[in-house]
N, C-alpha and C positions, 0 to 999 in steps of 0.2 A: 758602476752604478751603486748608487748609495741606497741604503737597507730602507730606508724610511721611501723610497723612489721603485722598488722592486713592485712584483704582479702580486695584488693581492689573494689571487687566487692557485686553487692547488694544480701543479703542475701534471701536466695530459689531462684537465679538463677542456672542453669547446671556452670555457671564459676565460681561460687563460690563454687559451691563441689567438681569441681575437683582442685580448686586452695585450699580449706582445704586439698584434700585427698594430695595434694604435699607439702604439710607446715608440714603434720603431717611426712611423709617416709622422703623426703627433695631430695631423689634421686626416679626418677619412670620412668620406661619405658613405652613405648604407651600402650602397652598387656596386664600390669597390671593396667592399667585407663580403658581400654576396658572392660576386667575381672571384675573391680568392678564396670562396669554397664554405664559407660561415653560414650557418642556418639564421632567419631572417628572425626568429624567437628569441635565440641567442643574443642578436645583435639587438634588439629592445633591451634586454635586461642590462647588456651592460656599458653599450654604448646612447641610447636614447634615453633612460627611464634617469640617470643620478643628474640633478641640475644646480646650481648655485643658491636657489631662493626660488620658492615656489609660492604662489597666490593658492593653489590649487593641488591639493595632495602634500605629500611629504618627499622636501627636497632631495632627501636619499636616495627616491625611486623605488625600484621593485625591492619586493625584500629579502630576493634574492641575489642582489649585488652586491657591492662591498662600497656604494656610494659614501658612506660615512669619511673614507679618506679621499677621494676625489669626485669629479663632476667633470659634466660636459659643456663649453660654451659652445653656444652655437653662432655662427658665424654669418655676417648677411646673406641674404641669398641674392643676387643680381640675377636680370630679366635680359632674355633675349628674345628678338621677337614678341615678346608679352608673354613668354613662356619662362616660370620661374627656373634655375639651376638648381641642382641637385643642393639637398642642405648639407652645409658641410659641419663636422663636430671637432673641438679642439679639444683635445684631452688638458684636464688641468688639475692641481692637486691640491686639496684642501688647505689654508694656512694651520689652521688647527683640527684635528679631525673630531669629528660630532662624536656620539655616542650611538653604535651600531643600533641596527635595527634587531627585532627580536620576535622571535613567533609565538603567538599567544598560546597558552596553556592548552591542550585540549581537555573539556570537563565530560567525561561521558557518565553517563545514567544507566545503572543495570534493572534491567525490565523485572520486575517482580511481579507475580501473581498474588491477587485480590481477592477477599474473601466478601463475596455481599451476599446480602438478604435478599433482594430485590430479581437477584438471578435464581434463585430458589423457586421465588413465588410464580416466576413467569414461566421454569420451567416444569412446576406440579400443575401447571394450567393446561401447559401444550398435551396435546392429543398424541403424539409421537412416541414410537414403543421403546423406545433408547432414551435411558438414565442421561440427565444433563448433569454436568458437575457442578456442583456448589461453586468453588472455583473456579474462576475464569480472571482474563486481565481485565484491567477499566475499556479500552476498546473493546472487546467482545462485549461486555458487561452493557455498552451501549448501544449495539446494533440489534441485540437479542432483546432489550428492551423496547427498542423504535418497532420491530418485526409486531411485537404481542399489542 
């Protein structure tokens, strides 16, 4: 097997067993990844979600697959009885591979406390034998003032 043809994924993961069990069939329905023991979460991310061209989202799929080097065609589905066949997926490999997908930055906000005037006044108003603090956040700062 050629390096460029190998499992993109790391080895004794659940996505790399079910991306060998599709390498070794090359065509596999959900029922049979299920059947041979694959969680049906699993089998969205990396056999449903990466597509050839999408109208509709990003052809890569989840982002946590490795769709950038390959995709799934999917294959007709024929009727029996008016009841459609299981869909089948054909494993196929990108001619040129996209540019991976990437998880956005996360920006978090550290909560500071706020010094207003306004929490002063409303608390030299209150009737209540306990000192309010000058200091409070903007959310307190607002319900203490909705309250007076």
């Amino acid at each position: 097997m050629s390096k460029k043809n190998e499992s993109p994924y790391r080895n004794g993961s659940a996505y790399n067993a079910i991306f060998i069990f599709w390498q070794k069939k090359q065509i596999v329905t959900e029922q049979e990844l299920i059947e041979a023991g694959h969680k049906k979460a699993d089998i969205g991310v990396v056999v449903r979600s990466p597509r050839e061209s999408s109208k509709r989202g990003d052809c890569r799929g989840n982002i946590s697959c490795q769709g950038h080097l390959y995709f799934a065609e999917l294959l007709k589905r024929g009727k029996v009885d008016g009841i459609k066949a299981p869909q089948k997926y054909r494993l196929r490999w990108r001619a040129t591979a996209l540019e991976p997908r990437k998880r956005p930055v996360d920006i978090s906000i550290k909560a500071e406390k706020v010094e207003t005037k306004a929490v002063a006044k409303v608390a030299s108003k209150s009737k209540s034998k306990t000192k309010a603090k000058a200091t409070e956040t903007v959310t307190e700062t607002a319900t203490v003032i909705a309250k007076a």
